[in-house]
N, C-alpha and C positions, 0 to 999 in steps of 0.2 A: 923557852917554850911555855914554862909556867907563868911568869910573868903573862905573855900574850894571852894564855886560856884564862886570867884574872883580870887581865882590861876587856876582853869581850865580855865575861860573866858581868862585869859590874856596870853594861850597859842594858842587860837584861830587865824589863818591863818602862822603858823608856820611851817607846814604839805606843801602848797603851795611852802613855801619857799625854803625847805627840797629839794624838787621834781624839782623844777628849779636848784638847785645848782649840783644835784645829775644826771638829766637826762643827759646834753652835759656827764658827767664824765662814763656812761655807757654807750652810743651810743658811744663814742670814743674807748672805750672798745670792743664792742661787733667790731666796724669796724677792732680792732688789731688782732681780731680774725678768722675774715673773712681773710686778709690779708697774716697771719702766717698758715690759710688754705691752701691758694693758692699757697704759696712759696711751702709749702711742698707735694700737688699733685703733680706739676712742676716738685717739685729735682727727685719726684720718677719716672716721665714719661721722665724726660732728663737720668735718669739711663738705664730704661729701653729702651728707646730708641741708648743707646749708646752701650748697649748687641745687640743688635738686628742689626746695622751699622758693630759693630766687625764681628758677625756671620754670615753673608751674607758677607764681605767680605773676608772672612776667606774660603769661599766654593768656589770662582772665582779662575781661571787659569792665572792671569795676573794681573797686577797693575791696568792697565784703569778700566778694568772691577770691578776690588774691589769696585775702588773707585764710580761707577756709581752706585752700586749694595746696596753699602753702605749708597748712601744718599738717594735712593728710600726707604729703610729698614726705614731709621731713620725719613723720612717724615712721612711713613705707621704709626709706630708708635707712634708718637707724635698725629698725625689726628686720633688715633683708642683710643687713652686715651681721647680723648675731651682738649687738651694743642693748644694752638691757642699762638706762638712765634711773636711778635713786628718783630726781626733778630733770624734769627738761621743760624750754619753752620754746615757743618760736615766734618772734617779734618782726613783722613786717611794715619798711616804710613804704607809704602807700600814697604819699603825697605828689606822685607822679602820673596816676591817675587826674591829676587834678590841672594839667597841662591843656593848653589844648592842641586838636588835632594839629599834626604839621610842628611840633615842638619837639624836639628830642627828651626822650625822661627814660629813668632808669628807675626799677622796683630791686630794694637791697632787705634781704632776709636775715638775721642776725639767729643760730640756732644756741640755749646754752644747755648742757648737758653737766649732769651731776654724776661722773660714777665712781663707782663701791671699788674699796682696795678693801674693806675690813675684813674680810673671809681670809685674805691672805697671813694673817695672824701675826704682824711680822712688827718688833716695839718701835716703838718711834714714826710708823707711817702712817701718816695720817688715815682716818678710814675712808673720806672719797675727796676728788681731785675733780673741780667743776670746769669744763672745757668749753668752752666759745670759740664760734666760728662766722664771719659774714661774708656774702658774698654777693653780687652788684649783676644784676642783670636785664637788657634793655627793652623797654617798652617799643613795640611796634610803632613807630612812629604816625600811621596813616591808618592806623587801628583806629575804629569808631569807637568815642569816649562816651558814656553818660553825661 
């Protein structure tokens, strides 16, 4: 029995040690996961935000117009998913306007978005992860062109 009460005693403050070694290796953890959270609400609001730039550019009668119509689209929706971008841009080809009537053409929005991981404090990650997204959507074929 003595024996047995001296191999438990000499495991005594082992348990502490455990918990130090093991806490930084879960808190780093759980931040990777915070992280690979955020990239991934991001890729899905820089998607959807680049549906949404296509598609309002895509209803315009002109190029300027796409294009203005486009990055209001693509701000709305970035700001209505809660996505808060470092830089964003929204780059539209517009060269489908230039079709004429009775031509099939397609207007393609490309949005890129820049965002912030550095609040997450966490070493080695980088502090923002810039996400691009395009998406192709069709000109009214029989729409009156400029």
């Amino acid at each position: 029995m003595t024996r047995l009460w001296r191999a438990v005693r000499a495991d005594r403050g082992s348990y502490s040690v455990e918990v130090a070694i093991l806490a930084p290796v879960l808190i780093a953890v759980l931040g990777l996961m915070i992280a690979l959270g955020r990239i991934v609400d991001a890729k899905g609001a820089v998607d959807s935000a680049a549906r949404a730039a296509a598609r309002a550019a895509s209803l315009e009668r002109d190029a300027t117009s796409a294009q203005a119509k486009a990055n209001t689209a693509a701000a709305e929706s970035l700001d209505g998913q809660g996505v808060t971008c470092r830089a964003s841009s929204v780059v539209v080809d517009t060269s489908g306007y230039a079709t004429d009537v009775g031509t099939d053409a397609d207007v393609t929005a490309t949005v890129d978005c820049t965002a912030s991981l550095s609040d997450i404090g966490l070493p080695g990650l980088p502090g923002a992860k810039t996400l691009t997204s395009s998406w192709t959507s069709p000109i009214d074929t029989y729409r009156a062109r400029p």
